[in-house]
FIPA-362877 format. One line per 2 residues: number of its first residue (from 1); their letters; for each residue z negated, x negated, y of N, C-alpha, C. Coordinates in nm, 4 decimals. Layout:
N
NUM) A) Z,X,Y,Z,X,Y,Z,X,Y | ... .
REM end
This chain:
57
1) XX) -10.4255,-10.1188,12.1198,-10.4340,-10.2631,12.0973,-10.5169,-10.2895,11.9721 | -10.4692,-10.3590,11.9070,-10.5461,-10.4006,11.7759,-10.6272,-10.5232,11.7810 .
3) XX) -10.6906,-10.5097,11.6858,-10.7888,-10.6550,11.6585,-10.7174,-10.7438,11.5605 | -10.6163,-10.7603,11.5021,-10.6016,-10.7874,11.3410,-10.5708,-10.9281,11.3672 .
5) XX) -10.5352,-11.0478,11.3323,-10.5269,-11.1531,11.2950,-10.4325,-11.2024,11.1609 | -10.4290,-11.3264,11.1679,-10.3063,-11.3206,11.0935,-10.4227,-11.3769,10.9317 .
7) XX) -10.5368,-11.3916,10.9219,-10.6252,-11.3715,10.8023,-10.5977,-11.2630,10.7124 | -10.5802,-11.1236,10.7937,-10.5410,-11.0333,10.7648,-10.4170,-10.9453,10.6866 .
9) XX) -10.3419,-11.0355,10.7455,-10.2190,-11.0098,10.6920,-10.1441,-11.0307,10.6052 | -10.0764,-10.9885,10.4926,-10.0150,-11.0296,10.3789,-9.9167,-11.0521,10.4164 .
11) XX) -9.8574,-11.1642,10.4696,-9.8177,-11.2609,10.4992,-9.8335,-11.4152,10.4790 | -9.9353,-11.4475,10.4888,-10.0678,-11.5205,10.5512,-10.1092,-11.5760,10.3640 .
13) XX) -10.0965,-11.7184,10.3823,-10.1404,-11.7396,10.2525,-10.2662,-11.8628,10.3115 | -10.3792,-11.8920,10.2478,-10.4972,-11.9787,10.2790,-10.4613,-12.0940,10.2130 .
15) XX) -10.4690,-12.2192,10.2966,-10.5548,-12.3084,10.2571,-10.6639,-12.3772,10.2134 | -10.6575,-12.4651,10.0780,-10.7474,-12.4663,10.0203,-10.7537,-12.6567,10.0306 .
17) XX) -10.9213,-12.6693,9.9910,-10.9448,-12.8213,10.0121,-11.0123,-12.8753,9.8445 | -10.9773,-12.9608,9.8130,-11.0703,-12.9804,9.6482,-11.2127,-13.0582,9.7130 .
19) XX) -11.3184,-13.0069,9.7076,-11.4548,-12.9982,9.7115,-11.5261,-13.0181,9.5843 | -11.5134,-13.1833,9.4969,-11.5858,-13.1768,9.3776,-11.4295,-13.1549,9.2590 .
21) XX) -11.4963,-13.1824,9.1670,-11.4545,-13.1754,9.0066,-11.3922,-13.0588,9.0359 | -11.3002,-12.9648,8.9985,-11.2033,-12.8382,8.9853,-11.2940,-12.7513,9.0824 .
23) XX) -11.3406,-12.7558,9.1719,-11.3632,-12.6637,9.2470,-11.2640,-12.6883,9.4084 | -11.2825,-12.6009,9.4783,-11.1919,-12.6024,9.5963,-11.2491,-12.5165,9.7044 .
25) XX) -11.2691,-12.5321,9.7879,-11.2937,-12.4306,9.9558,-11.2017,-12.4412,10.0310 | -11.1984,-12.2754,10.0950,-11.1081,-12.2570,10.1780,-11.1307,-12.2908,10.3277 .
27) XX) -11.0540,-12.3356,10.4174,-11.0405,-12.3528,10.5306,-10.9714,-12.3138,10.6062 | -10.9801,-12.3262,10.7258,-10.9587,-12.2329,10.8480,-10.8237,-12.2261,10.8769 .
29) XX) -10.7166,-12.2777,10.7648,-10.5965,-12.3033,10.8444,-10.5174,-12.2491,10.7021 | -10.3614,-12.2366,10.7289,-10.3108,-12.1801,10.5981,-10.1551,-12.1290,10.6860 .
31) XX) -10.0412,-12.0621,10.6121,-9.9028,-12.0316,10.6891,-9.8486,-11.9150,10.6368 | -9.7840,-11.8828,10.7065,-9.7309,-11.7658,10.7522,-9.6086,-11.8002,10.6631 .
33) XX) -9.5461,-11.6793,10.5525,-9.4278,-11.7185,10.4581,-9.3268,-11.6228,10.5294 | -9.3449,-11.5429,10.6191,-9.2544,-11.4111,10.7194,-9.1902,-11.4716,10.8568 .
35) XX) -9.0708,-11.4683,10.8080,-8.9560,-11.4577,10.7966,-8.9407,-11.6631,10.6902 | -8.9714,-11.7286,10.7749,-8.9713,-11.8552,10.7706,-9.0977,-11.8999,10.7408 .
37) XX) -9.1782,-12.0414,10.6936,-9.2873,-12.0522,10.7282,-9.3274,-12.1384,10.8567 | -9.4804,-12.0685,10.8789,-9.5290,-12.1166,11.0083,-9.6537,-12.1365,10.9682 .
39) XX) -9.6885,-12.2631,11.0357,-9.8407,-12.2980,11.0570,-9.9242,-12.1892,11.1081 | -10.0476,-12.1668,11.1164,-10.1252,-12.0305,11.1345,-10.2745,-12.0926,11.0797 .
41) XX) -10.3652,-12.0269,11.1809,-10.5246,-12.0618,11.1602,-10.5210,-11.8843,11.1202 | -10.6728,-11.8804,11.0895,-10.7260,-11.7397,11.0215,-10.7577,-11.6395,11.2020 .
43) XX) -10.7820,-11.6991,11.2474,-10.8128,-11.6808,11.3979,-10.6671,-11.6538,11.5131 | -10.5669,-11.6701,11.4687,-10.4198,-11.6541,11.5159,-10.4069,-11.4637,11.5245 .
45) XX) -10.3819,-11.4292,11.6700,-10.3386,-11.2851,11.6292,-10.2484,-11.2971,11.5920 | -10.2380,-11.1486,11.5205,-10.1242,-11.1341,11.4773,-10.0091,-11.1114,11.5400 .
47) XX) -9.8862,-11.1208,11.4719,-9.7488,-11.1044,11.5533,-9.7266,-10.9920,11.5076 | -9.5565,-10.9959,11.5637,-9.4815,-10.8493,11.5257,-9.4470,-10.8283,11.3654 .
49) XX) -9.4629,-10.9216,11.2952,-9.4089,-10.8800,11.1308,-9.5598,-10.8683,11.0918 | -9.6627,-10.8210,11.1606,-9.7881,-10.8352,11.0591,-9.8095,-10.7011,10.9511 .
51) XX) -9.8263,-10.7327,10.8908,-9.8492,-10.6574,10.7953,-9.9597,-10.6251,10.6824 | -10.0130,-10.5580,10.6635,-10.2173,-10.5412,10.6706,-10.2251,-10.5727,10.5141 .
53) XX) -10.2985,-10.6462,10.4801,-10.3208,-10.6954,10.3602,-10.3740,-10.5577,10.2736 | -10.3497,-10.6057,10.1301,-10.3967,-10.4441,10.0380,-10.5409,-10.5222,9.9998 .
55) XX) -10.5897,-10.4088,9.9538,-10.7607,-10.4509,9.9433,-10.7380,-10.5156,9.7746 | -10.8380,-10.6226,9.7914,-10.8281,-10.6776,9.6236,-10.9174,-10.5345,9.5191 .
57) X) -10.9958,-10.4673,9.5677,-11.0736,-10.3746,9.5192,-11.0217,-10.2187,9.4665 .
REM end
């Protein structure tokens, strides 16, 4: 059994809020572009198309 979440997954794109002059923060919510898109919090396990994000590093 895994832990992973759909934060995780490259799938999974974030929502962002404009906070000020050209700046922006992210928030807890964002969608799923696999197969179709779907609404999705960062906290959502993951499903069966998850697929593990590559490290930005």
């Amino acid at each position: 059994m895994s832990n992973n979440t759909c934060e995780t997954c490259k799938h999974f794109f974030r929502h962002y809020v404009e906070n000020g002059k050209s700046k922006f923060a992210p928030i807890s919510e964002g969608h799923c572009g696999h197969p179709r898109l779907k609404c999705r919090r960062i906290d959502t396990p993951a499903c069966e198309k998850f697929s593990l994000r590559k490290s930005d590093t």
